[in-house]
Steps between C-alpha positions, in 0.01 A plus 500: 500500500681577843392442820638681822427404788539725830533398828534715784653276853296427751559612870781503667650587870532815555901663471597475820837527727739334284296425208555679192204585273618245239571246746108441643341189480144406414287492826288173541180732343727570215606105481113414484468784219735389271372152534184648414614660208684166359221324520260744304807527248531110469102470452480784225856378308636804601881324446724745393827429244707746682542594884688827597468566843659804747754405657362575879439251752115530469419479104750145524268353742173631314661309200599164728131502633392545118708244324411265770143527351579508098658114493814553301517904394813602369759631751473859552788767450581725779539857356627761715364806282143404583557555894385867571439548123345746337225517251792545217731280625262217566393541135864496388470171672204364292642614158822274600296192522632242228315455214403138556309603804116539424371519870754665748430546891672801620483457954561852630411790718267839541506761362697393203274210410187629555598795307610259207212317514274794480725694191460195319124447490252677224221230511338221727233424710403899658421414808902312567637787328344722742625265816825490377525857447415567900759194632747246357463298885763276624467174265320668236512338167423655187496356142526729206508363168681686155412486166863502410762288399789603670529606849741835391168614295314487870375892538301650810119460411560221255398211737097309612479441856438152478472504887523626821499290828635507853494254782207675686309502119585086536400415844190309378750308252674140610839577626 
């Protein structure tokens, strides 16, 4: 079994004069978010064996607020082809995860991830599906599950949404 993990940043200051795209920072809402996120992941063993994470500003500091909350997870790799990726590329990305990897964490961006997410999924609870299918929000996490037992044999519709949450689904959760 493999289990891919998606996880879109949370927000981040807008671009502004001087600030590239991939240079924003989380926001102090987005700090809280990620937090949030860590914590749910830590409380459901959510650890993942492998972190690849877009290179941008943004998805490094989702990750920092993340890790913070998992104890010891393992140190993620920063992997330019995931920032502004799409739906192909980011599963180029997935089939190049090592072997000895069970549960990865992949950190990126809309649209790419949420269209990922959503190509990947045949089965799960209905009622995610159907959220996930409107909006992948900032700090969405998603958990889809394979029957396989390599990630190269990963196919669109082969994966169980194991879940869906956001921050806003989590704001009756412990931080």
């Amino acid at each position: 079994m493999r289990r891919l993990i998606l996880l879109r940043h949370t927000k981040a200051d807008p671009a502004g004069a001087g600030i590239s795209d991939h240079a924003r920072p989380l926001n102090g809402r987005g700090g809280t978010a990620a937090d949030r996120i860590g914590a749910y992941m830590a409380r459901h063993h959510l650890v993942p064996d492998r972190v690849l994470c877009s290179t941008a500003q943004r998805t490094r500091d989702t990750w920092a607020h993340v890790a913070h909350q998992l104890g010891e997870p393992p140190a993620a790799e920063f992997e330019r082809r995931i920032y502004d990726a799409s739906l192909e590329r980011l599963l180029a990305v997935v089939k190049d995860i090592p072997e000895e990897a069970h549960a990865a964490l992949v950190v990126g961006h809309n649209p790419g991830l949420h269209q990922l997410a959503t190509a990947l999924i045949a089965t799960g609870d209905v009622e995610d599906r159907e959220r996930l299918r409107e909006k992948l929000p900032t700090g969405g996490l998603v958990v889809i599950d394979f029957a396989v037992d390599h990630w190269k044999a990963i196919r669109p519709q082969g994966g169980r949404l194991d879940r869906f949450v956001s921050p806003r689904t989590l704001e009756d959760e412990p931080a």
